[in-house]
C-alpha angles and dihedrals in degrees: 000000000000120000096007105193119187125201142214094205134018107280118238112255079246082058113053082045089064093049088047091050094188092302098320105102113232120244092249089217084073106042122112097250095039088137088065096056106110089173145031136177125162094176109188122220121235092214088265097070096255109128129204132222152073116308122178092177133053125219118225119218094275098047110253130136124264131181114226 
């Protein structure tokens, strides 16, 4: 996961558009409903696919969000 954001409400599909920014993911600090953002981790790959930072979650096989 890259620039994993977490809501506290279901983003418009306006939105979601503007996060997406044609391809080119949004710093979350700037987005509209920035207010809204619970949690925010732009993890950043070491060209071998290991990320660094701080997670306090951990992610199950199918994705989902589980609390430790």
């Amino acid at each position: 996961y890259m620039n994993l954001t977490i809501w506290d409400k279901e983003l418009s599909s306006s939105e979601v558009t503007e996060l997406y920014n044609s391809g080119a993911p949004l710093h979350a600090g700037i987005h509209s409903a920035y207010e809204n953002c619970v949690g925010w981790y732009p993890f950043q790959d070491d060209g071998v696919g290991h990320v660094s930072g701080n997670v306090e979650f951990s992610l199950n096989g199918d994705s989902n969000i589980a609390a430790k």
